[in-house]
C-alpha positions in Angstrom: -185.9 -51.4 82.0 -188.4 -49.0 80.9 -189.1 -49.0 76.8 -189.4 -46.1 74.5 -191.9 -45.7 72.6 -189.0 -45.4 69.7 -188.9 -47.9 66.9 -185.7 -48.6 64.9 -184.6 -51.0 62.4 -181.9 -51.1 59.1 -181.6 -51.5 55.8 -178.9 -52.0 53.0 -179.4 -49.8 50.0 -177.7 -51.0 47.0 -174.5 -50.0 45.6 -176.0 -48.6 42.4 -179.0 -46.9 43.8 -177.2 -45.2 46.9 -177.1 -41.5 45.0 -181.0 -41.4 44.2 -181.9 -42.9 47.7 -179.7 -40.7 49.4 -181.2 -37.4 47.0 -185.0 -38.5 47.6 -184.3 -38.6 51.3 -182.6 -35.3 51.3 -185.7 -33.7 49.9 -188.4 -35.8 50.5 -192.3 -35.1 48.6 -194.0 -32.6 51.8 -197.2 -35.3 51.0 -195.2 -38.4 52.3 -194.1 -36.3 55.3 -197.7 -35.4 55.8 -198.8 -38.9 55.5 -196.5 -40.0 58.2 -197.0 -37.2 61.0 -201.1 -38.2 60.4 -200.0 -41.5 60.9 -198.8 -40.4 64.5 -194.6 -41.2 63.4 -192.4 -38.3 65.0 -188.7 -37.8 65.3 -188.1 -39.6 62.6 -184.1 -40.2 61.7 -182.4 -41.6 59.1 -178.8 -42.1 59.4 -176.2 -43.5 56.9 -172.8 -45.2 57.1 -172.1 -46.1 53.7 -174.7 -48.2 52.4 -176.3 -49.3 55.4 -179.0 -47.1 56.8 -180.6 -46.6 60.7 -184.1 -45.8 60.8 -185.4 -44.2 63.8 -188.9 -42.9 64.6 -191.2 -42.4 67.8 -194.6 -43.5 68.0 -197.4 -44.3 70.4 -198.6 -47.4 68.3 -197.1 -48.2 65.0 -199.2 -50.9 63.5 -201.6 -48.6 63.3 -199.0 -45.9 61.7 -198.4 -49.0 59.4 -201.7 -49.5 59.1 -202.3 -45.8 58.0 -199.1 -45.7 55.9 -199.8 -49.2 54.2 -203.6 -47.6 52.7 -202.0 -43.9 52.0 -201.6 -43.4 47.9 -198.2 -41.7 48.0 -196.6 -43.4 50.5 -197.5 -46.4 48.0 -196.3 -44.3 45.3 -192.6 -43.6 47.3 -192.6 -47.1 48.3 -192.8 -48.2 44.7 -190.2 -46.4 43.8 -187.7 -46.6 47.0 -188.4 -50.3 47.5 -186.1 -51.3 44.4 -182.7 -49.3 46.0 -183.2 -51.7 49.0 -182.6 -55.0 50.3 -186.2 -55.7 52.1 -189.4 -55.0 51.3 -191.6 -51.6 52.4 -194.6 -53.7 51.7 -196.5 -53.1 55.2 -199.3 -55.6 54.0 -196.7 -58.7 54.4 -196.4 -60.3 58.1 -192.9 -58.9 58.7 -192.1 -56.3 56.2 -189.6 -54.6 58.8 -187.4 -56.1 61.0 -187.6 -53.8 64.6 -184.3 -53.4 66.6 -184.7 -54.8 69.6 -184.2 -52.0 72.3 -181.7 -52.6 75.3 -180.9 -49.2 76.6 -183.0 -46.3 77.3 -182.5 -43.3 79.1 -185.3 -40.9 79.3 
């Protein structure tokens, strides 16, 4: 099967920050949007069921976007911040800060 170039993963935010995560997402800071198109992320989707979220985003290599993202000030600054309401860690600088979905269908 052919791959996307799509990258996917979820998290579990937690009970008692579910309000604010939802709220920041809703109207995200235009700098962290910035941040991520430079880092070459596009199509990016966030969907919730409750509090589990599926994160969706295209791009042609993302350790380099995590690269980018991991050395960009306000994505450090919204990371800070959004990392508590979670259970994982945004920390791009450990060996596995994300867990990727593993892709079995694709229909271009």
């Amino acid at each position: 099967m052919k791959q996307s170039k799509k990258f996917a993963w979820t998290w579990t935010v937690k009970e008692s920050c579910l309000e604010e995560y939802v709220a920041m997402h809703v109207d995200p800071w235009p700098e962290v949007l910035a941040e991520h198109t430079k880092a070459g992320i596009r199509n990016y989707s966030i969907f919730q069921n409750g509090n589990q979220f599926f994160y969706c985003f295209e791009c042609d290599d993302v350790d380099a976007a995590f690269a980018y993202i991991a050395e960009s000030e306000v994505c450090q600054k919204w990371n800070d911040l959004t990392s508590k309401m979670v259970e994982g860690s945004f920390d791009f600088k450990e060996s596995n800060p994300i867990k990727p979905l593993r892709e079995v269908f694709y229909l271009p």
